[in-house]
mmCIF file of the N, C-alpha and C atoms, coordinates in Angstrom:
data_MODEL
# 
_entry.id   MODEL 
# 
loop_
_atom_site.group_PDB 
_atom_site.id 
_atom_site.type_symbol 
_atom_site.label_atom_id 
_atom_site.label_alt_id 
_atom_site.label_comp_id 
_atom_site.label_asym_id 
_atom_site.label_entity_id 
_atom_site.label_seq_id 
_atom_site.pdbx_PDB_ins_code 
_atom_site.Cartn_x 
_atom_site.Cartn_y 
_atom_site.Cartn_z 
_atom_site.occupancy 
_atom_site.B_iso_or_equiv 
_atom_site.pdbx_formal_charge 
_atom_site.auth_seq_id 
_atom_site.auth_comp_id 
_atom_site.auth_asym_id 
_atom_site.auth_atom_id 
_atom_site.pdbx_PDB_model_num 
ATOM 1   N N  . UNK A 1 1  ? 58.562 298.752 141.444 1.00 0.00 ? 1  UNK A N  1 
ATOM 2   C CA . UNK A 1 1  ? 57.866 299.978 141.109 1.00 0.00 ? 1  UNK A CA 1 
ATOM 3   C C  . UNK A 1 1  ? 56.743 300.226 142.122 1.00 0.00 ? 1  UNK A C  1 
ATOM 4   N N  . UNK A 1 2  ? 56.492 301.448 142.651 1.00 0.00 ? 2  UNK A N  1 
ATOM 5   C CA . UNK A 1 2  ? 55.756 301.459 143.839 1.00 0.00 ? 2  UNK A CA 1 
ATOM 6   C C  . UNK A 1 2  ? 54.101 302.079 142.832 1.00 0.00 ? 2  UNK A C  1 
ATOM 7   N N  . UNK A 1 3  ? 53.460 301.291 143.485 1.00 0.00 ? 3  UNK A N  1 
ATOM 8   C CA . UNK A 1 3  ? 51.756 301.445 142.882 1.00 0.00 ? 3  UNK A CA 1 
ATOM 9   C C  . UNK A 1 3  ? 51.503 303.386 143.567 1.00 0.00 ? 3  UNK A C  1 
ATOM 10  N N  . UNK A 1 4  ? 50.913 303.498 142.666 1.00 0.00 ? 4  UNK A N  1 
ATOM 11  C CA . UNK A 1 4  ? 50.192 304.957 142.603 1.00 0.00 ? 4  UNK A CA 1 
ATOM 12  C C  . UNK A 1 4  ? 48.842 304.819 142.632 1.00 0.00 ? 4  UNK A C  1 
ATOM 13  N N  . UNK A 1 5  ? 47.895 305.223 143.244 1.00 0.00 ? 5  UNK A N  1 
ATOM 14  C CA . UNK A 1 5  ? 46.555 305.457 143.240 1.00 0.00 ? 5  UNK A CA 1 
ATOM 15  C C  . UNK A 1 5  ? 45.624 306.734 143.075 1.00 0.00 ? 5  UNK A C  1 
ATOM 16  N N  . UNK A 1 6  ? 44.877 306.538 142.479 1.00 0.00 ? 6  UNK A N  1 
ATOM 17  C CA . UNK A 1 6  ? 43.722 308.142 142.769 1.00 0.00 ? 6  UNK A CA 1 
ATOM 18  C C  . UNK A 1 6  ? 42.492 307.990 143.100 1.00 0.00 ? 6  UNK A C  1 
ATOM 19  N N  . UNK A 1 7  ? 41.953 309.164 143.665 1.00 0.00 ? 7  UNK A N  1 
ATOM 20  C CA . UNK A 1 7  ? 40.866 308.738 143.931 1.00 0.00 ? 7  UNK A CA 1 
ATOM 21  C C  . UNK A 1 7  ? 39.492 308.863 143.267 1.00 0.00 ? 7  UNK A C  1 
ATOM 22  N N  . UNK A 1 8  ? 38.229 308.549 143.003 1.00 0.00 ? 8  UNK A N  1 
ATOM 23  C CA . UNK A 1 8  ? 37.471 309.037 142.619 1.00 0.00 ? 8  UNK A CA 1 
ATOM 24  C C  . UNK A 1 8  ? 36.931 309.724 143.076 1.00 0.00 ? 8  UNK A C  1 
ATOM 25  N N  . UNK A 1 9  ? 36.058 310.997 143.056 1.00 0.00 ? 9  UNK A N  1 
ATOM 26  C CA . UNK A 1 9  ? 35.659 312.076 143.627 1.00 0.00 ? 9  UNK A CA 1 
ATOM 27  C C  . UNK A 1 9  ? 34.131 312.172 143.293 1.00 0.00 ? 9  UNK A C  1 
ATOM 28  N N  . UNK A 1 10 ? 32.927 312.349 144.364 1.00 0.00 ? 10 UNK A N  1 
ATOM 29  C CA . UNK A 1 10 ? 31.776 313.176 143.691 1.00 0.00 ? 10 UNK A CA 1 
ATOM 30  C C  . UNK A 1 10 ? 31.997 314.377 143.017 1.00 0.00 ? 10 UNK A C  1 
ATOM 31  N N  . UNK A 1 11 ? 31.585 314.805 142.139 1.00 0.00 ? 11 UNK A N  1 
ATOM 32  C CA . UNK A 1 11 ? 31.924 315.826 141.099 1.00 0.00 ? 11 UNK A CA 1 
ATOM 33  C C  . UNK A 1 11 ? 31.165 316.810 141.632 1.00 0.00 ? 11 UNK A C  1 
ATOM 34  N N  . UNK A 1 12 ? 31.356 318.389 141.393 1.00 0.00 ? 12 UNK A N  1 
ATOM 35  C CA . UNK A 1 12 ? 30.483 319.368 141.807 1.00 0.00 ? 12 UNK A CA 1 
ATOM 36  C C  . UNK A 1 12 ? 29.028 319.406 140.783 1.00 0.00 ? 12 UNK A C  1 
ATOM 37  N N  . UNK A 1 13 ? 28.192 318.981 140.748 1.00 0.00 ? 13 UNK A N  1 
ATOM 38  C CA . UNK A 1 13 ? 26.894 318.806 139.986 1.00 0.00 ? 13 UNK A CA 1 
ATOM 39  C C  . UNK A 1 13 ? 26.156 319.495 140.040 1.00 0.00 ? 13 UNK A C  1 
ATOM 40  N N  . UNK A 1 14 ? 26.519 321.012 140.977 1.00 0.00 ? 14 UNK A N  1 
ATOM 41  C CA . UNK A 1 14 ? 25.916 322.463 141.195 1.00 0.00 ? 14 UNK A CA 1 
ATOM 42  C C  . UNK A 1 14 ? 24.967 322.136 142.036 1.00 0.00 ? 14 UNK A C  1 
ATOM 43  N N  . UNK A 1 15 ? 23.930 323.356 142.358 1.00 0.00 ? 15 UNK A N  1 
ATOM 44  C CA . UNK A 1 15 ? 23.250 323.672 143.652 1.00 0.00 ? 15 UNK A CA 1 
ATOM 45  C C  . UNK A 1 15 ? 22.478 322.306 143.822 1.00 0.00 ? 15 UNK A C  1 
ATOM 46  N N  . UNK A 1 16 ? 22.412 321.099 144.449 1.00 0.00 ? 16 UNK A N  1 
ATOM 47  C CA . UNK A 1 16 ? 21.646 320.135 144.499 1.00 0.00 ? 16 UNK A CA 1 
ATOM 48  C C  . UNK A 1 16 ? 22.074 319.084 146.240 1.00 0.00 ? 16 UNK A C  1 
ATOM 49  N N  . UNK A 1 17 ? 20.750 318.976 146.346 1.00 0.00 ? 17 UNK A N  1 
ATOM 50  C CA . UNK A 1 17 ? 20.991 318.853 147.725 1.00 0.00 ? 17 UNK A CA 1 
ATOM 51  C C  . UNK A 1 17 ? 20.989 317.110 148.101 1.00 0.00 ? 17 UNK A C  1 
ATOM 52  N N  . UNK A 1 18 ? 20.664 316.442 147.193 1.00 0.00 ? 18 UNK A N  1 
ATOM 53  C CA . UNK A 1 18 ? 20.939 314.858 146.833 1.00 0.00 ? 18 UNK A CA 1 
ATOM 54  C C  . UNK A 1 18 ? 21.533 314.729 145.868 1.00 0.00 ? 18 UNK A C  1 
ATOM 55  N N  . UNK A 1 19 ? 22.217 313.743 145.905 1.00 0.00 ? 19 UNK A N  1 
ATOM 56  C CA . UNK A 1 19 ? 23.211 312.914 144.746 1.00 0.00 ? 19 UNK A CA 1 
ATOM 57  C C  . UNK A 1 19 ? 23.610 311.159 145.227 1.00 0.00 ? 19 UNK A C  1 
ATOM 58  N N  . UNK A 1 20 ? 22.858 310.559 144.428 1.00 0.00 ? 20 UNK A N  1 
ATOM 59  C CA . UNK A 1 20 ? 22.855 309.078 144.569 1.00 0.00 ? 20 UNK A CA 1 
ATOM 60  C C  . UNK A 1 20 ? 23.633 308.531 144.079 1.00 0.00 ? 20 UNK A C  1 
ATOM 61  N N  . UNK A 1 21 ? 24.029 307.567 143.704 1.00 0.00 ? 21 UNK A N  1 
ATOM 62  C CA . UNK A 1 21 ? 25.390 306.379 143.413 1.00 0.00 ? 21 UNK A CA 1 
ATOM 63  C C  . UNK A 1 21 ? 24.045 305.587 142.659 1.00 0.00 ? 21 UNK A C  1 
ATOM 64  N N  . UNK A 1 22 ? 23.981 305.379 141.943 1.00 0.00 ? 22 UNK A N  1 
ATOM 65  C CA . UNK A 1 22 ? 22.931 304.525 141.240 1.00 0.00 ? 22 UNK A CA 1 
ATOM 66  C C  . UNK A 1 22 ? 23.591 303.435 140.879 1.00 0.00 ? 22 UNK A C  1 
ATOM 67  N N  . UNK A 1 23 ? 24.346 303.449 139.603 1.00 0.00 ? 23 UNK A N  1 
ATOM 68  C CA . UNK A 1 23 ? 25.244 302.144 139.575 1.00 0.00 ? 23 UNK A CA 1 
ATOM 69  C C  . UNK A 1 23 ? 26.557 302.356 139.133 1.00 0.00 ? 23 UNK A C  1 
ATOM 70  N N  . UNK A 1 24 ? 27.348 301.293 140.133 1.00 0.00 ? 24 UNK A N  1 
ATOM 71  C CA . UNK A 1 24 ? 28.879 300.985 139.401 1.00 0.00 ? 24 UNK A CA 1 
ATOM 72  C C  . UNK A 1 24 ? 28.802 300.013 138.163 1.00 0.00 ? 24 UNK A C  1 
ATOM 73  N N  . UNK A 1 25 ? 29.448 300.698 136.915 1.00 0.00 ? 25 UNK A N  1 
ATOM 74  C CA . UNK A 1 25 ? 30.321 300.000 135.322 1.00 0.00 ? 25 UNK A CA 1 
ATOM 75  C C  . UNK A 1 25 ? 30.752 299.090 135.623 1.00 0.00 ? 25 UNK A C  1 
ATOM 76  N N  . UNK A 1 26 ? 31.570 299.372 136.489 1.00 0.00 ? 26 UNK A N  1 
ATOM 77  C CA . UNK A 1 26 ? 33.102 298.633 137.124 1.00 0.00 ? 26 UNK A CA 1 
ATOM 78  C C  . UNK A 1 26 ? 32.867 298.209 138.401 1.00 0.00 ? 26 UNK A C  1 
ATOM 79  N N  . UNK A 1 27 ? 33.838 296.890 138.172 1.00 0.00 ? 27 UNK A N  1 
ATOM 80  C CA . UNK A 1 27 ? 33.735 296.066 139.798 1.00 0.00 ? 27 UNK A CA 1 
ATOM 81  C C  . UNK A 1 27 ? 35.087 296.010 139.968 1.00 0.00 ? 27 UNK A C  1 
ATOM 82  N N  . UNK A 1 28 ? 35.705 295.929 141.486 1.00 0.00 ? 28 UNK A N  1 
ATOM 83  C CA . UNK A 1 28 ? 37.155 296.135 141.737 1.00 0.00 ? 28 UNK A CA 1 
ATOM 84  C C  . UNK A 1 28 ? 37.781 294.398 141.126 1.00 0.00 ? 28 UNK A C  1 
ATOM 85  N N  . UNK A 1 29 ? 39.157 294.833 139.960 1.00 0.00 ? 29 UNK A N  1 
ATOM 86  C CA . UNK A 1 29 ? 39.570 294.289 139.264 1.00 0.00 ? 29 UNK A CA 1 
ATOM 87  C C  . UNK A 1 29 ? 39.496 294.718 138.045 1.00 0.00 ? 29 UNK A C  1 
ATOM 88  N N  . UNK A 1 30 ? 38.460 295.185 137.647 1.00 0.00 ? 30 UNK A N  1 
ATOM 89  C CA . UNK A 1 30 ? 38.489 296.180 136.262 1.00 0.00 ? 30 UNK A CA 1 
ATOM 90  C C  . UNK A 1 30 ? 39.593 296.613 135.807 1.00 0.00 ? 30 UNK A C  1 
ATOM 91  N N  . UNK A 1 31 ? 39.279 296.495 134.726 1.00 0.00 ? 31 UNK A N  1 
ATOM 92  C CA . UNK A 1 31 ? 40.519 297.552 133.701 1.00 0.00 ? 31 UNK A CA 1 
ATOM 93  C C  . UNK A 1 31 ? 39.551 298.846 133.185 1.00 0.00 ? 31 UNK A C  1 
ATOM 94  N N  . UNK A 1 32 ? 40.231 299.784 133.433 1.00 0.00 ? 32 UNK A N  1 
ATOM 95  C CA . UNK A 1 32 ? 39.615 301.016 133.109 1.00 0.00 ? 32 UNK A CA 1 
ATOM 96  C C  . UNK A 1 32 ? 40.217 302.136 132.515 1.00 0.00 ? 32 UNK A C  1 
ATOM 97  N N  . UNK A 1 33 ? 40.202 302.344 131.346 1.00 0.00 ? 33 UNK A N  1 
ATOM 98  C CA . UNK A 1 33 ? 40.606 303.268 130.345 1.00 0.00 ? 33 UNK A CA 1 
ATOM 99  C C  . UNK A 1 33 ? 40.344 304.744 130.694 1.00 0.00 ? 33 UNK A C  1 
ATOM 100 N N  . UNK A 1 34 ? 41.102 305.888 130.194 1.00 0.00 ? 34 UNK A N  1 
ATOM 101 C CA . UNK A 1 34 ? 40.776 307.270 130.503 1.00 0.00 ? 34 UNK A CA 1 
ATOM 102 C C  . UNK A 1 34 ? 39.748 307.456 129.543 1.00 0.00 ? 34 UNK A C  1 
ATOM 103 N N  . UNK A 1 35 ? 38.507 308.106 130.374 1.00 0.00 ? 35 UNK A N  1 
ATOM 104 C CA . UNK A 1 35 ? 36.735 308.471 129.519 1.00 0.00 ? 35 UNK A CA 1 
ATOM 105 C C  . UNK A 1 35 ? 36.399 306.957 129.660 1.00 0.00 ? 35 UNK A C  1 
ATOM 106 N N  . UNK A 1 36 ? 36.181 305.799 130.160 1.00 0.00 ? 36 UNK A N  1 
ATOM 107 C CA . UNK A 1 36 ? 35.286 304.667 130.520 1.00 0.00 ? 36 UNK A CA 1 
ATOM 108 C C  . UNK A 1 36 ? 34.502 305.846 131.566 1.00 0.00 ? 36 UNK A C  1 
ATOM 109 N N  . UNK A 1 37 ? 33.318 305.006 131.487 1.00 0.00 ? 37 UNK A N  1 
ATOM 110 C CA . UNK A 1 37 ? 32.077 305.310 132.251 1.00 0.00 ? 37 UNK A CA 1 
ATOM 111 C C  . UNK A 1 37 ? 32.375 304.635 133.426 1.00 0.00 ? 37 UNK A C  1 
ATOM 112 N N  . UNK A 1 38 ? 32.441 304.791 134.696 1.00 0.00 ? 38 UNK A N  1 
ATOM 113 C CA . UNK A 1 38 ? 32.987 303.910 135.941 1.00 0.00 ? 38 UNK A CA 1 
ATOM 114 C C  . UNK A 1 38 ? 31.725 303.485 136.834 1.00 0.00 ? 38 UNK A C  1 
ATOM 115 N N  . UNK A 1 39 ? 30.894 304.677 136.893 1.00 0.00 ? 39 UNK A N  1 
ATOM 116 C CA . UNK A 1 39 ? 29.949 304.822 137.692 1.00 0.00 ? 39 UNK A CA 1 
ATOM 117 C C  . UNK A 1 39 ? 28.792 306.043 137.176 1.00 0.00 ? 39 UNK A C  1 
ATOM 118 N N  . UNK A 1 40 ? 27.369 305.454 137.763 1.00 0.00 ? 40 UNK A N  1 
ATOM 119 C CA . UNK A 1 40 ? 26.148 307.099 137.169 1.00 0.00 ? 40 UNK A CA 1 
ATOM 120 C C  . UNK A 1 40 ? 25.658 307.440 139.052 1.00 0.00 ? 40 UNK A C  1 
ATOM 121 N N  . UNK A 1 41 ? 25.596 308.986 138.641 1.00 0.00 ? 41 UNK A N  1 
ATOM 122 C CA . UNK A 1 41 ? 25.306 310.173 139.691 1.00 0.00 ? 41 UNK A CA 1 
ATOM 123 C C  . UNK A 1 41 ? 23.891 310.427 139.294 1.00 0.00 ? 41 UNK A C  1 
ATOM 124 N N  . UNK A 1 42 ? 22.950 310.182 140.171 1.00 0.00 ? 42 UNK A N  1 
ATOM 125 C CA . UNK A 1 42 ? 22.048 310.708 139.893 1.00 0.00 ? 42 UNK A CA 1 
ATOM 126 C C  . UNK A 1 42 ? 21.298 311.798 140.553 1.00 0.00 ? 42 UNK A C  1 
ATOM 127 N N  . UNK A 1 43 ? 20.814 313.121 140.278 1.00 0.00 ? 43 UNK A N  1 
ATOM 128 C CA . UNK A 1 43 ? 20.803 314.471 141.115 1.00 0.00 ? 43 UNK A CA 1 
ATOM 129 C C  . UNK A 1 43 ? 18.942 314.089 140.960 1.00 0.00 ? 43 UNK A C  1 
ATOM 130 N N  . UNK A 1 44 ? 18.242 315.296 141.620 1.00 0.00 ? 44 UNK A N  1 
ATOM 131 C CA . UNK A 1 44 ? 17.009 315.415 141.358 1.00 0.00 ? 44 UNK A CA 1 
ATOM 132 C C  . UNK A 1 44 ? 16.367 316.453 140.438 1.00 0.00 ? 44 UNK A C  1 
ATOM 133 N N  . UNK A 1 45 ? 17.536 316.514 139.415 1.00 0.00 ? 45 UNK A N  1 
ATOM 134 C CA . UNK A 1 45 ? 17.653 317.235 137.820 1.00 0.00 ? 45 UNK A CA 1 
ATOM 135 C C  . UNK A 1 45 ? 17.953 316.123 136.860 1.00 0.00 ? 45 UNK A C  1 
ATOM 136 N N  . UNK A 1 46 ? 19.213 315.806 136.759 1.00 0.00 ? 46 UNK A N  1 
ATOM 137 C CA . UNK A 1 46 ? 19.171 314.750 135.993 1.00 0.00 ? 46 UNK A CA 1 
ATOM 138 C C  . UNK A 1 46 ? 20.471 313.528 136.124 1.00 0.00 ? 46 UNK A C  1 
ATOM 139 N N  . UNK A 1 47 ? 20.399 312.497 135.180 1.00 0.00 ? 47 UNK A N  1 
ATOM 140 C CA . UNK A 1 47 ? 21.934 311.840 135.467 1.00 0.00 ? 47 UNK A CA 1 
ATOM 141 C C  . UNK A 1 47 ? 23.516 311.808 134.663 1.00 0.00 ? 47 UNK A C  1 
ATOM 142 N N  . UNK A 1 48 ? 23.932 310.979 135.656 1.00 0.00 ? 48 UNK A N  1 
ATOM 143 C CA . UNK A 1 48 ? 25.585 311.813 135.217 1.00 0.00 ? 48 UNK A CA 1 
ATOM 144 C C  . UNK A 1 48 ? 26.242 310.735 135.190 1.00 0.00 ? 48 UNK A C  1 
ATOM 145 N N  . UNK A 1 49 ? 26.447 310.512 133.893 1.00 0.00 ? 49 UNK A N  1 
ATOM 146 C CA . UNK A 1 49 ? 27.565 309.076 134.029 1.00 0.00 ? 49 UNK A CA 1 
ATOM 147 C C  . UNK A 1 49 ? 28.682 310.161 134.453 1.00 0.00 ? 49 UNK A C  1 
ATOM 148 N N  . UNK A 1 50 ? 29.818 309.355 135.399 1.00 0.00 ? 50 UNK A N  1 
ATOM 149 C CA . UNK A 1 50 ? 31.230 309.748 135.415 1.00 0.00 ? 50 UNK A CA 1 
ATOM 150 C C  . UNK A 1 50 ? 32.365 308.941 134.974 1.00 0.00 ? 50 UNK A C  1 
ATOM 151 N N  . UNK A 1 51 ? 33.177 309.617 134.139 1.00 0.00 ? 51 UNK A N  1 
ATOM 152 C CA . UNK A 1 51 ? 34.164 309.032 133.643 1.00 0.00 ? 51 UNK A CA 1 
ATOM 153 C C  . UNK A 1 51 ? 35.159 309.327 134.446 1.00 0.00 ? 51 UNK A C  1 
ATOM 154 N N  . UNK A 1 52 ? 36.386 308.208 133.852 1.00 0.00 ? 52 UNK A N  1 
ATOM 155 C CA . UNK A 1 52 ? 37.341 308.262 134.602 1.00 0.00 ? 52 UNK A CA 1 
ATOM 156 C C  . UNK A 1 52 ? 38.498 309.297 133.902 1.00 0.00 ? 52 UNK A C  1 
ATOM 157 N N  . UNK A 1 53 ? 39.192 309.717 134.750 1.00 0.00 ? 53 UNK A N  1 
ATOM 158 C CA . UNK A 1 53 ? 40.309 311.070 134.493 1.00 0.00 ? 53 UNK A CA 1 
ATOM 159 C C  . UNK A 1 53 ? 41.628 310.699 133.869 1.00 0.00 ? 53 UNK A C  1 
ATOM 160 N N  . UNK A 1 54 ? 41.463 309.202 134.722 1.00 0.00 ? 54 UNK A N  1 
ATOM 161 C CA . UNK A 1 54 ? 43.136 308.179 134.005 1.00 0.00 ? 54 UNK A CA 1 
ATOM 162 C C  . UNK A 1 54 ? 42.609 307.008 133.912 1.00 0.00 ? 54 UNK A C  1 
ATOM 163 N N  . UNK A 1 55 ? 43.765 305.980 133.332 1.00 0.00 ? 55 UNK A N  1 
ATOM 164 C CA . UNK A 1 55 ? 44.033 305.136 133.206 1.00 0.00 ? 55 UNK A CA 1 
ATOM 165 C C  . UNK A 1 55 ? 44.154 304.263 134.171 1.00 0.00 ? 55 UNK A C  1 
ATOM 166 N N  . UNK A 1 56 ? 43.944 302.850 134.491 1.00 0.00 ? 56 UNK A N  1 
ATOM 167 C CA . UNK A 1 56 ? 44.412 302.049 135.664 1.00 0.00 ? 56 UNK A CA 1 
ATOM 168 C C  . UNK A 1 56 ? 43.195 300.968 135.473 1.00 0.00 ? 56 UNK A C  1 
ATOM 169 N N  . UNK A 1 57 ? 42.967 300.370 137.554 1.00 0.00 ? 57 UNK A N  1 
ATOM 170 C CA . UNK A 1 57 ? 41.716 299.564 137.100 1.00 0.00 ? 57 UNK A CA 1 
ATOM 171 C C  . UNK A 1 57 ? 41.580 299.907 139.105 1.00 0.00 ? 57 UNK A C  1 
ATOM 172 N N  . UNK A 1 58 ? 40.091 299.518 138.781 1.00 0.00 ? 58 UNK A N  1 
ATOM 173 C CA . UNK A 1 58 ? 39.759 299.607 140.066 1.00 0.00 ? 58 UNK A CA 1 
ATOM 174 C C  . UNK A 1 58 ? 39.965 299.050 141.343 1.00 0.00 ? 58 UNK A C  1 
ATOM 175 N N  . UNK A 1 59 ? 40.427 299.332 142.621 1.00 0.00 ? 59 UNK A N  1 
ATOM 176 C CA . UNK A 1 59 ? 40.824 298.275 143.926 1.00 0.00 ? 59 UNK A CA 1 
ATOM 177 C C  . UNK A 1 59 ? 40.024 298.863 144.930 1.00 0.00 ? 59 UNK A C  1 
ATOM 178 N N  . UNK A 1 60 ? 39.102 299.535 145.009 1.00 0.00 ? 60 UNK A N  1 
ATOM 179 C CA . UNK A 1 60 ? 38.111 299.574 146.098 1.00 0.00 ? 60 UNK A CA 1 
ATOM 180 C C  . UNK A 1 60 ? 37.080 300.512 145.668 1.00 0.00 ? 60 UNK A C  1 
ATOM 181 N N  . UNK A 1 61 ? 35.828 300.301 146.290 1.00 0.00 ? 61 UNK A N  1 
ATOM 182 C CA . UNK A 1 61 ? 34.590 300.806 146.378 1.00 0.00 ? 61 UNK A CA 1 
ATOM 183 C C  . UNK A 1 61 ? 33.978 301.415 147.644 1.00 0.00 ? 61 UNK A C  1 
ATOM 184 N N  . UNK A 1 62 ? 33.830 302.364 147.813 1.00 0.00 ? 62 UNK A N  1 
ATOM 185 C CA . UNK A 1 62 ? 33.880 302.835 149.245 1.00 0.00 ? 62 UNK A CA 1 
ATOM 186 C C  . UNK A 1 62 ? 32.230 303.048 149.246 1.00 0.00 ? 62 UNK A C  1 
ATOM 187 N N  . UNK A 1 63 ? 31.374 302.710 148.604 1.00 0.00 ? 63 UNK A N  1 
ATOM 188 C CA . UNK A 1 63 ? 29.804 303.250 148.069 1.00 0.00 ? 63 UNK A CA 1 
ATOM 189 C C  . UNK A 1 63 ? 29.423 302.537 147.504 1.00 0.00 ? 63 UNK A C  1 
ATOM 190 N N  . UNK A 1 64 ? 28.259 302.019 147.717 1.00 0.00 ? 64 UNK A N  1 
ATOM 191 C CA . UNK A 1 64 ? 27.589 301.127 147.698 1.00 0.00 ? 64 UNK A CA 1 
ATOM 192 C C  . UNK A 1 64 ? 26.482 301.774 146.448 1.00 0.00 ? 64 UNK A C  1 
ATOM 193 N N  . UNK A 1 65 ? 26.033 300.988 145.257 1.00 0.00 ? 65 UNK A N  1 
ATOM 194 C CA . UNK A 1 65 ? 24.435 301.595 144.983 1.00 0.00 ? 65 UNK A CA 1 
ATOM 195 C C  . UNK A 1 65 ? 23.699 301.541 145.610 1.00 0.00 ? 65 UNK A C  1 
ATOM 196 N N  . UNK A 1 66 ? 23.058 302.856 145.458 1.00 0.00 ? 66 UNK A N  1 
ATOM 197 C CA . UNK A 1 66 ? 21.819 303.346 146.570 1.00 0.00 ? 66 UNK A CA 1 
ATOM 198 C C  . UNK A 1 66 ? 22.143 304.256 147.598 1.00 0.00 ? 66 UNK A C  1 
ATOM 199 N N  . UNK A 1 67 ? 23.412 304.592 147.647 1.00 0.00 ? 67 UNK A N  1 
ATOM 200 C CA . UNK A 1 67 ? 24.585 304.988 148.621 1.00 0.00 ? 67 UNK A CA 1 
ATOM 201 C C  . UNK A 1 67 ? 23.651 306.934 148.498 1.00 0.00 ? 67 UNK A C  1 
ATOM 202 N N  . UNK A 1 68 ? 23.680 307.427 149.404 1.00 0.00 ? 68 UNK A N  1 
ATOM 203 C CA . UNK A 1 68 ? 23.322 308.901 149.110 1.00 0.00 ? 68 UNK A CA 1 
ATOM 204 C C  . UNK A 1 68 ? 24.658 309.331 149.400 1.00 0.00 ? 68 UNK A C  1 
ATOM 205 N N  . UNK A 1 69 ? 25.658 310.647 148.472 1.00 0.00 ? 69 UNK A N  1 
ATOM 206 C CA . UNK A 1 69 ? 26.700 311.222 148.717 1.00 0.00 ? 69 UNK A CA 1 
ATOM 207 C C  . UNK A 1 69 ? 26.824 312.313 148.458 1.00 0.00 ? 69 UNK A C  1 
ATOM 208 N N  . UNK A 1 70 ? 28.336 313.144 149.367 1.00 0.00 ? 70 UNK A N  1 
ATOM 209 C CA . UNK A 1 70 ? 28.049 314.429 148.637 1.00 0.00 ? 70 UNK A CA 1 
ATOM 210 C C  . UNK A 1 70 ? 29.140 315.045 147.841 1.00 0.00 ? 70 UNK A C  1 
ATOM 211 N N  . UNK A 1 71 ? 29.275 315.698 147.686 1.00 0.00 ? 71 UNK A N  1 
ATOM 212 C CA . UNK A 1 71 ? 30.664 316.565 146.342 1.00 0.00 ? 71 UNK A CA 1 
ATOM 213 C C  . UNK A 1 71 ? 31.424 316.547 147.049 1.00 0.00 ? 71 UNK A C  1 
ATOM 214 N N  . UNK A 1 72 ? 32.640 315.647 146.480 1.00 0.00 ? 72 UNK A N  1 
ATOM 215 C CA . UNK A 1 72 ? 34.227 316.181 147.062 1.00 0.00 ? 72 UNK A CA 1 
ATOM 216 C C  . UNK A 1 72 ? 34.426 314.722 147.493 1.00 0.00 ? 72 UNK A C  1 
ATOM 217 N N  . UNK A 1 73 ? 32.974 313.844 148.405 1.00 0.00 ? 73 UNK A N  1 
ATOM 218 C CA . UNK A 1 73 ? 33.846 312.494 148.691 1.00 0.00 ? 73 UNK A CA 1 
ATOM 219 C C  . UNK A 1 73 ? 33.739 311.381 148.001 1.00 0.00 ? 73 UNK A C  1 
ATOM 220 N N  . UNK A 1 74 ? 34.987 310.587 148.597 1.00 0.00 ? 74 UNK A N  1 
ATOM 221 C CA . UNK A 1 74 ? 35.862 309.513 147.698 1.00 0.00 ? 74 UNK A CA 1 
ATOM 222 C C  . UNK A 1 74 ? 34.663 308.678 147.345 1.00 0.00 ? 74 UNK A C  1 
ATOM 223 N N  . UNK A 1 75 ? 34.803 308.424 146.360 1.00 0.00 ? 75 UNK A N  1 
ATOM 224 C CA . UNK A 1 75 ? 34.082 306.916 145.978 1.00 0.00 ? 75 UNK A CA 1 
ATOM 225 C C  . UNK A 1 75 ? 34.101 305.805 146.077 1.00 0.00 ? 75 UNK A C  1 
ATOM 226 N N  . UNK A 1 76 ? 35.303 305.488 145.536 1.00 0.00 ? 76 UNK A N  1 
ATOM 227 C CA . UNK A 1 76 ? 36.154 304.104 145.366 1.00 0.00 ? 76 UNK A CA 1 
ATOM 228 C C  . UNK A 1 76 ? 37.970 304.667 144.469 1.00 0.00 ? 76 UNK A C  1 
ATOM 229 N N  . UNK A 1 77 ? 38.276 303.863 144.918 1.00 0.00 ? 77 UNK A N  1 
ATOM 230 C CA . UNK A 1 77 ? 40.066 304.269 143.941 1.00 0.00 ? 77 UNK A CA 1 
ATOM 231 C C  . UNK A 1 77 ? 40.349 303.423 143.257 1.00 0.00 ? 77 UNK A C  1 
ATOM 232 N N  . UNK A 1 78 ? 41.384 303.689 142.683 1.00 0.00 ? 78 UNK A N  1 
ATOM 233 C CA . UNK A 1 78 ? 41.922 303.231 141.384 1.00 0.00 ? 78 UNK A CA 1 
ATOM 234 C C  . UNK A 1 78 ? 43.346 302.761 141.431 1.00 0.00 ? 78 UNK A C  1 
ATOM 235 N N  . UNK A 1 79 ? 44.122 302.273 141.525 1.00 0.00 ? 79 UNK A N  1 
ATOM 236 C CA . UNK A 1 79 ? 45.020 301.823 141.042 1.00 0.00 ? 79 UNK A CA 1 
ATOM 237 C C  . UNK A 1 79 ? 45.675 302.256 139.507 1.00 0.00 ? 79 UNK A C  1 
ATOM 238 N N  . UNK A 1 80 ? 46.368 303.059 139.045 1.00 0.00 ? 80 UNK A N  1 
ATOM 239 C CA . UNK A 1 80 ? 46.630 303.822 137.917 1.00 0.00 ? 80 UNK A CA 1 
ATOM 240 C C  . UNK A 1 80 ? 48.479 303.154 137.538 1.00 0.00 ? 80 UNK A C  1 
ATOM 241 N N  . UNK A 1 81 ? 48.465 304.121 136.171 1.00 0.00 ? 81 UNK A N  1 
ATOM 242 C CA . UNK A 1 81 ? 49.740 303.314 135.489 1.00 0.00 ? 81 UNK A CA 1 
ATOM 243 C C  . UNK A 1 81 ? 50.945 304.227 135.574 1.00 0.00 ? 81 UNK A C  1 
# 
């Protein structure tokens, strides 16, 4: 069976000109359920846990906490079912 992956995405968090990676839930190996908390966004409004969209578990981290990022790029991926 050939593995499928997705990616995680910064989310659009509207007009804001920072967005931090504060902390990863999950460390690669995780099991991660659809709606687990994976990772928090933090803007200079307020913070954003992000959940996950599917099912799977995590195989890379592309962002570090403390990481400054912006909407649209990858985070880390997933490995899905």
């Amino acid at each position: 069976m050939e593995k499928r992956f997705f990616d995680l995405q910064t989310p659009d968090l509207g007009d804001t000109e920072k967005i931090e990676l504060v902390k990863w839930y999950k460390k690669i190996g995780d099991p991660i359920l659809e709606g687990d908390e994976v990772l928090e966004l933090v803007t200079d409004k307020a913070a954003f846990p992000m959940e996950s969209p599917k099912t799977g578990r995590l195989v890379e981290v592309l962002f570090s906490e403390g990481s400054v990022v912006k909407k649209g790029e990858v985070l880390g991926q997933m490995e899905i079912d």
